[in-house]
N, C-alpha and C positions, 0 to 999 in steps of 0.2 A: 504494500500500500504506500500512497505518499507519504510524506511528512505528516499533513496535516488530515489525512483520511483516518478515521479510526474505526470504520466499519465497512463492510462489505459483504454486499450479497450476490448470488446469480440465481436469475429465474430462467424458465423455459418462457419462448414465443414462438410463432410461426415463423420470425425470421431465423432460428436457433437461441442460444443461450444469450442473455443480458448479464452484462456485469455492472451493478452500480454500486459506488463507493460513497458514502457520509463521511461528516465531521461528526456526528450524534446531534445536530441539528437542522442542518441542510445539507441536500444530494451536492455531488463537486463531480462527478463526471459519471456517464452510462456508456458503456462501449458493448457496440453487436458482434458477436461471435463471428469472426473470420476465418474461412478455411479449416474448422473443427477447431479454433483455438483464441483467446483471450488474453489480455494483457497482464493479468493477476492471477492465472489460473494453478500458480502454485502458492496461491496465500489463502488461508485458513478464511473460513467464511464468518464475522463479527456483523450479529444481527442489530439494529436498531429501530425505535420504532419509526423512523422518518424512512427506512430502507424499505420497513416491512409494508409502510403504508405507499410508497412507491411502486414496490412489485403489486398489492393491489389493484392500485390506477393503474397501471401497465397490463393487466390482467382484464378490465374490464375496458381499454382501450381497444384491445386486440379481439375481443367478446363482439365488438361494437355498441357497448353499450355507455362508453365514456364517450365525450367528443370535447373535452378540455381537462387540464391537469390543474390542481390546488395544492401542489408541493412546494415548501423551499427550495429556490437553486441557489447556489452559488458560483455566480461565472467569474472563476479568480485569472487569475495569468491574463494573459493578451495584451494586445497595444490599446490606445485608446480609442481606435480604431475599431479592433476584434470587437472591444465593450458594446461599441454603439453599434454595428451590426447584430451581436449576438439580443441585445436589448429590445432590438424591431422585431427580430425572429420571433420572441418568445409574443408577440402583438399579433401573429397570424394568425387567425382561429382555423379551426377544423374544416376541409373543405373549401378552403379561398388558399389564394395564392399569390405572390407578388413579380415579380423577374428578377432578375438582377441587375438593371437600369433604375427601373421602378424602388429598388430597393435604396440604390447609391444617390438617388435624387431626397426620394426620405430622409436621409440620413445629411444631407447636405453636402453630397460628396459624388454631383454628375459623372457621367463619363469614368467611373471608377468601377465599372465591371467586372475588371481579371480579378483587382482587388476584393473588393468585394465577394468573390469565387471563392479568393482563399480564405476569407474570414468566414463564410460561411462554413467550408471543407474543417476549420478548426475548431467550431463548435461544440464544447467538450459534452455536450448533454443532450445527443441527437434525440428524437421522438419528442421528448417535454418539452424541449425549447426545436421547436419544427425546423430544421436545414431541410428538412425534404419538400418543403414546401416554397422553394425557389424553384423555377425554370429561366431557360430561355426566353426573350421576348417572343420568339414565334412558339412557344408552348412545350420546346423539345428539350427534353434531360438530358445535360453537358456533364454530367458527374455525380458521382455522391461517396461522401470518403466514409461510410457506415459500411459495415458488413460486408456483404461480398460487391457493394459496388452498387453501378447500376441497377441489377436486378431486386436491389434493398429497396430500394427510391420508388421503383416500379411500382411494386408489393405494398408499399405504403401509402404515396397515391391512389392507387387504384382501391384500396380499404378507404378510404376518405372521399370516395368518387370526385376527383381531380384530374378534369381531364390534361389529355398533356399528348405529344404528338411522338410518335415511335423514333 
């Protein structure tokens, strides 16, 4: 775990295993199971209740019976740049969608696309705080740094009926 994580769990999803890591008060990053494997997946699992109540909402998200999350984050690290991307992200509701134009004009930061690309790809808290909920301006999925990729984004989308262009 990090420094400052002092709990950690992993659940089952359709996209494979979650790993989410706490402080004992708020989540500090969820990572999707890549390639049968995780970034913590040799440290001892240290339950809390903000973890447990996470795999919950993760559980009834994926049920389709959640369509917004009521958890602590905390988006630590990044530039202050990362911050205010990651800040709008978490503003996307279930089922809408923004671009990545659309996103860097919000943020007061035009014409900052690529950028923007990579602040989203660094999103330590995929699903709760929505990166999959960028496209392309003409609707087509350029990436997604969760799980196995593209076919994560798909998967997630397409659960949130979002449409988006192949």
């Amino acid at each position: 775990m990090t420094s400052t994580a002092t709990s950690l769990i992993r659940v089952q999803s359709p996209l494979g295993r979650l790993e989410l890591t706490g402080d004992g008060e708020q989540i500090l990053s969820l990572s999707i199971e890549r390639g049968g494997h995780l970034p913590l997946e040799g440290a001892p699992e240290v339950h809390s209740p903000v973890l447990d109540e996470a795999a919950r909402q993760l559980g009834e998200y994926f049920a389709g019976t959640r369509t917004a999350f009521d958890l602590p984050v905390r988006l630590s690290g990044g530039t202050a740049f990362q911050q205010a991307v990651w800040n709008r992200l978490a503003g996307i509701v279930f089922g809408e969608y923004l671009s990545y134009g659309e996103l860097g004009q919000e943020i007061g930061r035009p014409g900052s696309g690529r950028a923007i690309g990579g602040a989203v790809g660094a999103n330590p808290v995929p699903i709760i705080i929505a990166c999959h909920r960028v496209l392309a301006s003409n609707g087509r999925i350029t990436g997604y740094s969760g799980g196995n990729g593209i076919p994560t984004k798909v998967w997630l989308l397409d659960h949130e009926g979002i449409g988006h262009a192949a």
